[in-house]
N, C-alpha and C positions, 0 to 999 in steps of 0.2 A: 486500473485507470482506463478511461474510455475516450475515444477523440473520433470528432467525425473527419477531419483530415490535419497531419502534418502541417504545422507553421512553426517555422525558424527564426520570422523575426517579429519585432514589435516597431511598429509607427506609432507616435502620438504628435497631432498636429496642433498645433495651438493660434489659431487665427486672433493672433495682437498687430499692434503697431508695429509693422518692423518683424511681421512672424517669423518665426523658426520653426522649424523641425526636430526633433528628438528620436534617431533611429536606431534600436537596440537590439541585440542582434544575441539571441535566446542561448547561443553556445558559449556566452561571455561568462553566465551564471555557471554552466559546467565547468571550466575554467579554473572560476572561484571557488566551487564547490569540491573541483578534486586538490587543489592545494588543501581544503581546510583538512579533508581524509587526508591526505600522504602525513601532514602534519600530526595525525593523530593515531596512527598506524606506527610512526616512528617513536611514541608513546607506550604502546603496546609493545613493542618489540624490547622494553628496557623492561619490562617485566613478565618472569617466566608462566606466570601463573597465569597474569591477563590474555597472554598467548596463546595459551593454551584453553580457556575458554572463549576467545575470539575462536580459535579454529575449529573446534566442536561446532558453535553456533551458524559455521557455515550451511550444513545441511538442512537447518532449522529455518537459514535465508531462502534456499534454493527449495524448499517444498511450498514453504508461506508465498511467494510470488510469482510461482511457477501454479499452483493450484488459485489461485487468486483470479490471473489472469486467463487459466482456462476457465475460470466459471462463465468471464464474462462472453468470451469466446461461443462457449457453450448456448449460454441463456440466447444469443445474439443471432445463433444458427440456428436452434429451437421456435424462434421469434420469426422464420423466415427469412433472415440476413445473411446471407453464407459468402460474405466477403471475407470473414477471420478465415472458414474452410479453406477459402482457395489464397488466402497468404502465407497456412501452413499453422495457424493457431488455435486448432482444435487438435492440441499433440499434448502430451505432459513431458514433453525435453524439454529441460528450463534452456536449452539454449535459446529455444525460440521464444522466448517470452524475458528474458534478462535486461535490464537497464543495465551497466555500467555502474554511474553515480548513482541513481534510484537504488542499486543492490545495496554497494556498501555505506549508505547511506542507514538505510533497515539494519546492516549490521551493526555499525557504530552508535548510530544514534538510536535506534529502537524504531523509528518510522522512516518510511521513504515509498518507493513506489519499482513498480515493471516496465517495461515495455507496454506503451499504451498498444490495446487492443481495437483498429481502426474499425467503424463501422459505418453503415450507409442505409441511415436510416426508411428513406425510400424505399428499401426492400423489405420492411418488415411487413406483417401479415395486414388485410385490412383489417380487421376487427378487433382492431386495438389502432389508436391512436401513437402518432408517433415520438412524442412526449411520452407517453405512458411504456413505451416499447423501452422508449431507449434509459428511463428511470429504473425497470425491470432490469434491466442488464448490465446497469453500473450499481445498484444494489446487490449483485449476485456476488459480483469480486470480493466486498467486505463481510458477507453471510457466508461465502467458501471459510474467511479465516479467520470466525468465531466458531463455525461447524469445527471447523479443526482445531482448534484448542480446546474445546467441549471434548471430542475424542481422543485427542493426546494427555489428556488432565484424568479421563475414563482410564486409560491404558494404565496412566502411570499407579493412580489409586488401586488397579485390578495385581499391580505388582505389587506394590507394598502389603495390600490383604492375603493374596497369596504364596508369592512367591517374595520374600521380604531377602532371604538373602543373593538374589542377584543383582541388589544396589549395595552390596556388602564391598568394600575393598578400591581399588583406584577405577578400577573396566566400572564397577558397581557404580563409584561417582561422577563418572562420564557417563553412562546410561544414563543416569539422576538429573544431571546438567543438558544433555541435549535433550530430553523430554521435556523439562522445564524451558527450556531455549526455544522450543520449538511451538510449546505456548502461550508463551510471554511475546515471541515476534510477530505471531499472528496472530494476536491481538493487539499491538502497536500497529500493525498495516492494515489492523478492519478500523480502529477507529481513527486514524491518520487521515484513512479516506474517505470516511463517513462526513468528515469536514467541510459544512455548506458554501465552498467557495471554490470558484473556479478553478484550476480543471481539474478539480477532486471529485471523485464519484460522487459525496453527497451533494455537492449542486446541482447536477441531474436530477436527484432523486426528488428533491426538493421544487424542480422544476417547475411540475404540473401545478401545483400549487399557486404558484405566483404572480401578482397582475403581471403585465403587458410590459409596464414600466420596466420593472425590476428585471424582467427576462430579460430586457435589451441590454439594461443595463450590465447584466454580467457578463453576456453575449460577447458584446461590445469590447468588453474590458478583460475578456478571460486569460489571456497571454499576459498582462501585466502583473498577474498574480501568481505569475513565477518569479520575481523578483521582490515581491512580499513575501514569499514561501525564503529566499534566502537571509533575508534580513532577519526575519522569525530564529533561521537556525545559528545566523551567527551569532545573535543576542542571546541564543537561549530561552528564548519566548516561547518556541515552537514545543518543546518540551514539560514548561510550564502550564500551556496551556490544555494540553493532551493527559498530561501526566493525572490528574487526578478520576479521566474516565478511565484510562489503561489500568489503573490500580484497583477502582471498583468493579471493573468486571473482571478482572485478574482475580479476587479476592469469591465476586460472585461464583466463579466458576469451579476455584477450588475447593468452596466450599459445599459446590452441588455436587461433587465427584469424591466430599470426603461424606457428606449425607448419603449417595446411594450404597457404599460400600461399610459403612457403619464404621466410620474410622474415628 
């Protein structure tokens, strides 16, 4: 995820008879959101098996959003922007890149997000536009983790064709499950954020694209769509509506990585 700077809270004014204010106040939704994880964790823990593949699939967290957010890092310093440089986010220690909620958020539910990667648009290069800059570099985070599911889907098929008995036995079915973990998550967090709506990478992306009207309008309104992003996941929306791109290219990918190896 990309942000041109930190905001904590949300205002919405409403100029009626008698107006009010509605001051919301952005750490409410974490809050909410790590009760629903402790709640579901305490789920996991009554069963030894789910345990046990929750804990596998850590590492499969910590590469998927850790490489994620270097991309954009990356693309952002390449762009002429070296603000991520000098806050320490051109590094691959997922410490420096970790959400919190966003992690076990991706663990639990298959999608969430990182530590937004702050940039300053003003500093990218002239010869690109700064729309186009900043679209270039919140597209980079969800193409890091299709690239890497493309090459962990490679790895895992390059094992089965050749070396078939090191997924043999329980070590064998933990290799199996964290390969598989590892791109199945990161393809839940490319297309999570490919999602044209505020402050998901693909509203960036989608930017340059769009009248006048419509940019304000998300602009305007882009902090309130953390509060539609909860609602989504306490209903269960959020997953329904994701779920059937995650499974086609899920499906896309295993099937080019059992094509190239002749499986």
């Amino acid at each position: 995820m990309v942000i041109r700077k930190q905001i904590h809270h949300i205002k919405i004014n409403k100029n009626m008879k008698g107006g009010n204010n509605l001051y919301f106040d952005k750490r409410v939704i974490y809050i909410i959101l790590g009760c629903l994880i402790l709640s579901t964790v305490i789920g996991y823990l009554s069963d030894p098996n789910k345990l046990l593949g929750l804990i596998i699939s850590i590492p499969a967290v910590l590469i998927a959003i850790t490489f994620h957010e270097f991309a954009h890092a990356f693309a952002a310093d390449k762009l002429g922007d070296d603000t991520p440089r000098r806050q320490g986010r051109l590094s691959l220690n997922p410490l420096h890149h970790l959400d919190p909620v966003g992690s076990l958020l991706l663990l639990f539910a298959g999608f969430g997000w990182g530590k937004p990667v702050e940039i300053n648009p003003r500093n990218f290069n002239r010869n690109i536009s700064m729309e186009k800059a900043d679209a270039i570099v919140s597209i980079a985070g969800p193409l890091m983790n299709l690239f890497l599911a493309i090459v962990f889907t490679l790895i895992y098929c390059a094992i089965v064709k050749f070396a078939p008995n090191v997924l043999i036995g329980n070590t064998g079915g933990a290799i199996q499950l964290l390969l598989m973990s590892i791109v199945s998550i990161n393809i839940g967090l490319g297309v999570f954020n490919l999602i044209p709506l505020p402050p998901l990478d693909g509203s960036k992306v989608i930017m340059p694209f769009l009248p006048a009207k419509a940019k304000s309008f998300f602009i305007e309104r882009e902090q309130i769509f953390y509060i539609v992003f909860v609602i989504l996941w306490i209903t269960g929306l959020a997953g329904y509506i994701i779920s059937p791109a995650i499974t086609f290219i899920y499906k896309w990918i295993i099937n080019l990585g059992l094509a190239i190896f002749g499986l």
